[in-house]
C-alpha positions in Angstrom: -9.8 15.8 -23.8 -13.1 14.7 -22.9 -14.0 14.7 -19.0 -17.1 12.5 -18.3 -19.9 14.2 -16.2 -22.9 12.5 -17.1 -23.7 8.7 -16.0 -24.9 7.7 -19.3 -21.7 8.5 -20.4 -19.5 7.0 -18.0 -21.9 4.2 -19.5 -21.2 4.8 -22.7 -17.9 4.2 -22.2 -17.7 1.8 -19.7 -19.8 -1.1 -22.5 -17.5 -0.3 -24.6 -14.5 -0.8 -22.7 -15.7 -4.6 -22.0 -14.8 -5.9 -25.3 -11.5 -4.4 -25.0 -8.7 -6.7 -23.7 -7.5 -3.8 -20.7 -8.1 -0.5 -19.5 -5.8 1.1 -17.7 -6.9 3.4 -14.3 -5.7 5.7 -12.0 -7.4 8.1 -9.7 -6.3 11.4 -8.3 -7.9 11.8 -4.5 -7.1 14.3 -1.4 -6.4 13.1 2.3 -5.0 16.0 3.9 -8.2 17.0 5.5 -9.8 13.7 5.9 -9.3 10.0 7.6 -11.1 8.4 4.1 -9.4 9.4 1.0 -12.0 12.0 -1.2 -12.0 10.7 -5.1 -11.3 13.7 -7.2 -10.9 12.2 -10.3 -10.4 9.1 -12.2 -8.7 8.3 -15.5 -9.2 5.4 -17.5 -8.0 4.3 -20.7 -8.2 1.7 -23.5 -5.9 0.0 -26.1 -5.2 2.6 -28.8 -8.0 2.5 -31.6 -9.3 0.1 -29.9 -12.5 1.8 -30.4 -12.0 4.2 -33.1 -15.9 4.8 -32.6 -16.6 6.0 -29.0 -17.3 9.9 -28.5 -14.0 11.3 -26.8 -11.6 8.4 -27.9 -9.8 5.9 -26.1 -8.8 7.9 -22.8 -11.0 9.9 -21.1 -11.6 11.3 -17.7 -14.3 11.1 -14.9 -15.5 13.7 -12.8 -16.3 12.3 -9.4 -17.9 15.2 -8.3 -19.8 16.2 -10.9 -23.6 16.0 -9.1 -25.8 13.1 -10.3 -22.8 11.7 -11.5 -23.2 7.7 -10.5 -20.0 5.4 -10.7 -21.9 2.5 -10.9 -20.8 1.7 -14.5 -17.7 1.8 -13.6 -17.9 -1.1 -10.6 -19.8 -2.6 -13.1 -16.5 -2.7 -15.7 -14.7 -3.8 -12.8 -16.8 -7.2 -12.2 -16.7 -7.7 -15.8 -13.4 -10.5 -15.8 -13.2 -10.4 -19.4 -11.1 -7.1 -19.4 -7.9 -6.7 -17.2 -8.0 -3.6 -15.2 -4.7 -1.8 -14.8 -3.4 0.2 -12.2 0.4 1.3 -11.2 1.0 1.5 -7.5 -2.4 0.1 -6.8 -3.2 0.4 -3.2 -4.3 3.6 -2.3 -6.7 3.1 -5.3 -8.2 0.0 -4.3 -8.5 1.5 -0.9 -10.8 4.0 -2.1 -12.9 1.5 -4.3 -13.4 -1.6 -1.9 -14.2 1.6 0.9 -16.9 3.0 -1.8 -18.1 0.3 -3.1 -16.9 -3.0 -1.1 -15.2 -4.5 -4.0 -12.0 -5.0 -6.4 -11.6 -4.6 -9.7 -11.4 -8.1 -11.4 -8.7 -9.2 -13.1 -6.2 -6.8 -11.7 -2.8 -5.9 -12.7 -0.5 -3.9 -11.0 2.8 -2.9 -13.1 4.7 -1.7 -9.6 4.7 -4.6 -8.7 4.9 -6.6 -12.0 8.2 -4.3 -12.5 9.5 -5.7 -9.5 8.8 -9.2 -10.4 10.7 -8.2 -13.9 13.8 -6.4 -12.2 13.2 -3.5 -12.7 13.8 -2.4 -8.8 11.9 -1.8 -5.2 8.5 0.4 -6.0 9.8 1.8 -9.2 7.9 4.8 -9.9 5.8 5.4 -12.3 7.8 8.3 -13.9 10.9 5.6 -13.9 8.9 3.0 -16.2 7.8 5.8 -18.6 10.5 7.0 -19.4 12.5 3.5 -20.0 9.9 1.1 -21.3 7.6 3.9 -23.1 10.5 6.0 -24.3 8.5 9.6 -22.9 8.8 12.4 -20.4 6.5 13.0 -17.8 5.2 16.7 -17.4 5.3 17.0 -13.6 4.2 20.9 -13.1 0.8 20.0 -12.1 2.0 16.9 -9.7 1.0 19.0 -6.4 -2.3 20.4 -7.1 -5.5 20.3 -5.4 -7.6 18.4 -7.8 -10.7 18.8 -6.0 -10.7 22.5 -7.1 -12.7 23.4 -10.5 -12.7 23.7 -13.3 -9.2 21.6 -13.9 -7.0 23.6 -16.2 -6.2 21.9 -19.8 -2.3 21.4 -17.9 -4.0 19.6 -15.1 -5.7 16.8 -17.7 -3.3 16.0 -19.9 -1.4 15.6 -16.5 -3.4 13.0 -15.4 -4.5 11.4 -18.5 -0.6 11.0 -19.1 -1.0 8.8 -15.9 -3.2 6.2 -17.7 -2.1 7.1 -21.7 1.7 5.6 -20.9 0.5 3.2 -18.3 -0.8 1.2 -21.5 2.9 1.0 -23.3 4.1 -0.6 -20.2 1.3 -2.8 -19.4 1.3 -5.1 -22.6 5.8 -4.5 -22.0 5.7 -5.9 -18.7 2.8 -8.5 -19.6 5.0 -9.7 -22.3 8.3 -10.3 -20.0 6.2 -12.2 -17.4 4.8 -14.7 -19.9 8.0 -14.8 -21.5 10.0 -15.6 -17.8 7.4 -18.0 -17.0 6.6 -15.5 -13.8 2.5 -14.8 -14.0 1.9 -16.9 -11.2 4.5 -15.0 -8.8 2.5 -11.5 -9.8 -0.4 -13.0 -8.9 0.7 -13.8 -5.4 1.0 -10.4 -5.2 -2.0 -9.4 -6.7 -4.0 -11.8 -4.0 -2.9 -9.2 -1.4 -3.9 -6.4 -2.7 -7.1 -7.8 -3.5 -7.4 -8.8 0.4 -10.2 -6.9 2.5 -7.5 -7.3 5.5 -5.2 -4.9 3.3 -7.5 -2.0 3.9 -8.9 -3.0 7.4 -8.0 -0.6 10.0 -9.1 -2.2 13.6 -8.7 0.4 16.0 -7.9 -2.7 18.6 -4.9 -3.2 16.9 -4.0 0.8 15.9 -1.5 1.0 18.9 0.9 -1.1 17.3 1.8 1.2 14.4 3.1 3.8 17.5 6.6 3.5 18.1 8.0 3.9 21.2 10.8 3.2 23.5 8.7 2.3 26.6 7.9 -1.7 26.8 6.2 -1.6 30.3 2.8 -3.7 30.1 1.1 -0.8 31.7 2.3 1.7 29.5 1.3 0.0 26.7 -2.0 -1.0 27.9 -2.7 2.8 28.3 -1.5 3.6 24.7 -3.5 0.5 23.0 -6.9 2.1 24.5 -5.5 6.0 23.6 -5.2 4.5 20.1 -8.4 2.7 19.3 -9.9 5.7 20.9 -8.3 7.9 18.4 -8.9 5.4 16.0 -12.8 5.2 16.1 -13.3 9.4 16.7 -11.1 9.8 13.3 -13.3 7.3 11.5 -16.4 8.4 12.4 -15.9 11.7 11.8 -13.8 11.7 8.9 -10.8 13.2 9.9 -7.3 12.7 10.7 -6.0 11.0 13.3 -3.5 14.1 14.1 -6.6 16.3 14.1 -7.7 14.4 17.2 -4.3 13.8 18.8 -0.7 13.3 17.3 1.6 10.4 18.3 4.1 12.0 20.5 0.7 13.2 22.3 0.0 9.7 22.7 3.0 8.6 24.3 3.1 11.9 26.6 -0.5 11.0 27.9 0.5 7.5 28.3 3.4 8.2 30.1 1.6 10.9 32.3 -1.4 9.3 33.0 -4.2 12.6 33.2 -7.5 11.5 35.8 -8.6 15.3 34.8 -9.2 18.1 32.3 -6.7 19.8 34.8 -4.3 17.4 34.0 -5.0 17.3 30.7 -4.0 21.3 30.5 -0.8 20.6 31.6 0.0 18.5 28.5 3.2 20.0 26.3 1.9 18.2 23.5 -1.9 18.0 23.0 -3.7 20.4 21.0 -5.9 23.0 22.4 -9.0 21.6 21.3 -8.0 18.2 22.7 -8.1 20.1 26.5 -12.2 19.9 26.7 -15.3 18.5 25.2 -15.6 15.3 23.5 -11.7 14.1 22.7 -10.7 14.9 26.2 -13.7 12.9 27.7 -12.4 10.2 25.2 -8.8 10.4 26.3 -9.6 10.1 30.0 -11.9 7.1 29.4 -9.0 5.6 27.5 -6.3 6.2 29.7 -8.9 4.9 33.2 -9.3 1.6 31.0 -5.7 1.2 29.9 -5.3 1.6 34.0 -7.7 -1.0 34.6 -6.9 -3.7 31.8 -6.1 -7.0 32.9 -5.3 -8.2 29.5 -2.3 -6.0 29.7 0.2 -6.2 25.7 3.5 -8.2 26.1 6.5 -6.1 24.8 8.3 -8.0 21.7 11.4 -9.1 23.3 14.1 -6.9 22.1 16.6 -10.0 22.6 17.3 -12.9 19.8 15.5 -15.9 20.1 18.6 -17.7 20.0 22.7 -17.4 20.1 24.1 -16.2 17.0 21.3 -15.0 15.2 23.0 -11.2 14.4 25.4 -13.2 12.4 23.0 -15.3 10.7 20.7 -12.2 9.6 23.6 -10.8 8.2 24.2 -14.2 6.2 20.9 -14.1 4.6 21.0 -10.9 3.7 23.6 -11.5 1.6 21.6 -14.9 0.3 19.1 -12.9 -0.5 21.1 -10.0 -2.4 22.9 -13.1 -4.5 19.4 -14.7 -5.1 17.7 -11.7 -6.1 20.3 -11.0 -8.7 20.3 -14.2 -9.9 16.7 -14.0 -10.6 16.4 -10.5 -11.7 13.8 -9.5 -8.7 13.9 -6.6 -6.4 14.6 -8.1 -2.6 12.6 -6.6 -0.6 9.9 -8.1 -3.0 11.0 -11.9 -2.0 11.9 -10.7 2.0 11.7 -7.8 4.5 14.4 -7.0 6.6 12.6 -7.9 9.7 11.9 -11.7 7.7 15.3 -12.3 7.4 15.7 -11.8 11.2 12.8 -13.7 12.0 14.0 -16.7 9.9 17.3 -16.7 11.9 15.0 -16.7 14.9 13.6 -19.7 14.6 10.3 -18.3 12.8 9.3 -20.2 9.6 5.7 -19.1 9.1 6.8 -16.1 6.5 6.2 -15.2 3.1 9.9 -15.8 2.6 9.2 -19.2 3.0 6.1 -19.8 0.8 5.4 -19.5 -2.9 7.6 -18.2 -5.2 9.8 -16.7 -2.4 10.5 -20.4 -1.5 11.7 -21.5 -4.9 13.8 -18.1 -5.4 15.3 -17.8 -1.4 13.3 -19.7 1.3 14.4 -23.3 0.5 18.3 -22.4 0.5 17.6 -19.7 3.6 16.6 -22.6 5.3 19.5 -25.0 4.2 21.9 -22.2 5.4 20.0 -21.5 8.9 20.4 -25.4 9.5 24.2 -25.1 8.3 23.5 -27.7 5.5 24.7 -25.0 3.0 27.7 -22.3 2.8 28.1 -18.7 0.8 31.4 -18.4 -1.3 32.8 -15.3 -3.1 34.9 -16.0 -6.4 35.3 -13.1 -8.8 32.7 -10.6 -7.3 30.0 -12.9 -7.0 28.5 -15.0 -4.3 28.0 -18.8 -4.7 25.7 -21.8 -2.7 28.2 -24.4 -1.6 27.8 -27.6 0.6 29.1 -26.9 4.0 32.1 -28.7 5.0 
């Protein structure tokens, strides 16, 4: 097992890898301590004896934090189109990347979400494709470790090589079954997300509405949105986690309470100590003076339907989409969302439900069944389109 150290041989490897038709990448990174991901380690491999000649073989590994170690070679593989760069459960990689470096690896194919396209389930693991398209076992004692610790014990490498070794067995599987279902172009709808900046965009403007809460009063929310985006910019620019500044239920608490003063603030159940004084409680005052002062004050999503009938209709596309999905061999949430199908019998028809693929699969006959055009029938177990009556 060779781990790469040196930039001229991350090079090394890196030229030789762009006359190969893939290579095959994960990472293994830490975020417990820190808002940005920390790269621990990346593993790349090639096609087997796919170059019989490079020092170390076909699958190597590369120490991130090995000093004077530059990854340049590596974004520079990942411009180069001619080889396809493959990742399973891609996002939190790409995050790191287009964070580090501003960019995407090019082509890219993700087999999480290829497996999807091919049937194989909703965000089938890793360990799940192993062991039925690459007919192996995954040793999974080193799958909680702190891999930003060294040196990495032999166990912890051929853990993570295994992570890009198999990944190459199911690559060219689920390349095959794509070509051979005339699906490419539906994976690379996918693919077009991932490879979207706005995937990996956090605005703290817009941070308040991933907090939940019961509380729809304009004010209220007003209050929170500012609490938010201040939590959202101190966590970023320090490089730590948002719960290290403040944790949600915090949020809501302060929201609710509305502190003018550090004395207030001390009366919190839920803040932590270090939130009482100094920089975050200046912060959280300012926030919670402008959310007081805000005339552009958040409108609470109704919680009503847009229209009579719509419970019954969400429940009639769910089962659409559960006939559809089978038919087609596709996981459903990959063609719609819970929350979609609700929208749709809404009134809403700007969705990805409706576009693409989605709309040859399920969208076209979603529609035709929201505007009563079509019926569902049952005969022997399974669920048929009919005209309506």
């Amino acid at each position: 097992m060779i781990t790469i150290t040196k930039t001229e041989d991350l090079a090394l490897f890196c030229e030789a890898a762009k006359s190969a038709p893939y290579v095959t990448v994960d990472t293994e990174f830490l975020r417990e301590r820190t808002y940005w991901s920390k790269l621990c380690l990346i593993q790349l491999a090639l096609p087997p004896a796919s170059t019989p000649t490079l020092p170390g073989g076909e699958a190597v590994l590369v120490d991130p934090l090995a000093g004077g170690l530059s990854l340049e070679p590596l974004y520079d593989l990942f411009r180069h189109e001619g080889t396809v760069k493959v990742f399973h459960a891609a996002r939190q990689d790409l995050e790191i990347f287009f964070h580090d470096a501003g960019l995407f690896p090019q082509p890219l194919f993700d087999t999480q979400v290829a497996a999807m396209v091919c049937g194989f389930g909703e965000q089938v693991g890793y360990e799940t494709l192993v062991r039925k398209i690459a007919r192996a076992n995954l040793d999974k004692s080193s799958r909680f470790t702190d891999w930003s610790r060294r040196p990495l014990s032999d166990a912890q490498k051929s853990y993570a090589l295994a992570d890009v070794t198999h990944l190459r067995a199911i690559y060219e599987f689920l390349s095959a079954e794509l070509k051979r279902n005339d699906r490419e172009s539906w994976l690379a709808e996918e693919i077009a997300v991932l490879e979207s900046s706005e995937t990996y965009i956090t605005r703290p403007e817009d941070a308040w509405q991933k907090v939940r809460t019961r509380t729809n009063s304009p004010r209220f929310l007003a209050i929170l949105r500012e609490l938010a985006r201040f939590r959202e910019t101190y966590a970023q620019d320090r490089d730590i986690p948002r719960s290290r500044v403040f944790k949600d239920d915090a949020m809501i608490e302060l929201a609710s309470t509305k502190p003018a003063t550090e004395a207030d603030l001390g009366r919190s159940r839920l803040l932590l100590r270090e939130a009482r004084k100094g920089e975050i409680a200046a912060g959280i005052l300012a926030a919670v003076k402008a959310g007081l002062e805000a005339k552009d004050l958040p409108q609470p999503k109704s919680e009503e339907p847009g229209r009579p009938g719509n419970a019954a209709l969400s429940d009639l596309l769910r089962v659409l989409l559960k006939a559809k999905a089978d038919a087609a061999g596709v996981a459903p949430k990959l063609i719609a969302s819970t929350s979609e199908l609700d929208a749709i019998a809404t009134g809403e028809r700007d969705l990805p439900a409706l576009k693409g693929w989605r709309a040859e699969v399920f969208g076209k006959d979603a529609l035709r069944l929201a505007a009563g055009e079509i019926a569902l029938s049952a005969r022997g177990g399974a669920v048929r389109v009919v005209p309506a009556a």
